[in-house]
C-alpha positions as CSV (number, residue, x, y, z in Angstrom):
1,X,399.8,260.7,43.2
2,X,398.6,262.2,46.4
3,X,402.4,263.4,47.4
4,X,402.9,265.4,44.4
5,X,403.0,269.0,43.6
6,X,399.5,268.6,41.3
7,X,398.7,272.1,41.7
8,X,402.6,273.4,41.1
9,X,402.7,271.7,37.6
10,X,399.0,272.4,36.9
11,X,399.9,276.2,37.6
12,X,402.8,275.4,34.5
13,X,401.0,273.0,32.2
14,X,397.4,273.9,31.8
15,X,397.6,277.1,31.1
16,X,399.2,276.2,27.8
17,X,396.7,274.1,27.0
18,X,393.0,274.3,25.2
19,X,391.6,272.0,27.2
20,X,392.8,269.9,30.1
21,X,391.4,266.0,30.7
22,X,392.4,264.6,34.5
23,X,392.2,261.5,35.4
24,X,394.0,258.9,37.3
25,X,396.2,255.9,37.0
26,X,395.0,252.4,38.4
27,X,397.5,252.8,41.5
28,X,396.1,253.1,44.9
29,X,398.2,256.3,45.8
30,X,396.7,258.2,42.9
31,X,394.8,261.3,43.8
32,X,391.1,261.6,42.6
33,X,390.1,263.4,39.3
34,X,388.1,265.1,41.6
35,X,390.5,265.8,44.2
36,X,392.8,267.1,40.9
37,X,389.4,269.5,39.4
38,X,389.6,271.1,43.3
39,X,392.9,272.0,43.1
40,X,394.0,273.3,39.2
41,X,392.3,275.8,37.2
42,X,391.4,276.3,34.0
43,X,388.5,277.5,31.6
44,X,388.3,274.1,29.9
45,X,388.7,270.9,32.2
46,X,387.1,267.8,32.9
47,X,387.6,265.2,35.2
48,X,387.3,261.7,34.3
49,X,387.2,258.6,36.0
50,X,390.0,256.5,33.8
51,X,392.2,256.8,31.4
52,X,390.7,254.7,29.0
53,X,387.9,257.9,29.2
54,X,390.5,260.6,29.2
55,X,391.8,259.0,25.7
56,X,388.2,258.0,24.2
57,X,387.5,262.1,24.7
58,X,390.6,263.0,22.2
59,X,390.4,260.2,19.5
60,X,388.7,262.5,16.8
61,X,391.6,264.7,17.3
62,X,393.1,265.7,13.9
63,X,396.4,265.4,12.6
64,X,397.6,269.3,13.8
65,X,396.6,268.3,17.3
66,X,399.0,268.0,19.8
67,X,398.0,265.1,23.0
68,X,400.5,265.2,25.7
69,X,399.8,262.3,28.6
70,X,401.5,263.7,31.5
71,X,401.6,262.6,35.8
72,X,402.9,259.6,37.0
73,X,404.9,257.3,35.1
74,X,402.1,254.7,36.5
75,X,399.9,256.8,33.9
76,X,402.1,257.1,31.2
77,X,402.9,253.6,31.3
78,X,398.9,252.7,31.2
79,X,398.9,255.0,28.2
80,X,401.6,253.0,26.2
81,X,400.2,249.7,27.1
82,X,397.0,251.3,25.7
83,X,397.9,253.3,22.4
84,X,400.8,250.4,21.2
C-alpha cells in the first residue's frame, strides 16, 4: 500500500533473499511494482504486474526452496485464494 514503510521492510527482508519478485495486490491503494523497484534495492529483483505472475516465476522451485508471500494482507489473502 502506498502508506506503508516499503522501503523500511525492504531494507530488512530483501537482503536475506536470492531473489526478490514485487508485485501488487488488486486493491486500489496498492503501490506500483514499479513504484516498489524505485524504492528497494537488490542485485536480483523484478517487478511484475500481478501476483498470478509473481507466483508463475517460482513454480519450478524445488522442494529445499523457501517462498515467503509477504505485504499486505490484501496480497496474502490473493495468494491463499490462489495456492488452496
Amino acid at each position: 500500500m502506498r502508506d506503508k514503510a516499503v522501503e523500511e521492510i525492504g531494507g530488512v527482508l530483501f537482503p536475506l533473499a536470492q531473489q526478490v519478485i514485487v508485485t501488487a495486490p488488486r486493491q486500489m491503494r496498492a503501490l506500483s511494482p514499479d513504484a516498489m523497484r524505485a524504492v528497494v534495492d537488490h542485485p536480483n529483483l523484478t517487478a511484475v504486474p500481478d501476483l498470478e505472475a509473481a507466483l508463475a516465476m517460482v513454480r519450478d522451485a524445488g522442494p529445499e526452496d523457501v517462498i515467503f508471500v509477504t505485504g499486505s494482507l490484501f496480497l496474502v489473502a490473493e495468494a491463499r485464494a490462489l495456492l488452496l
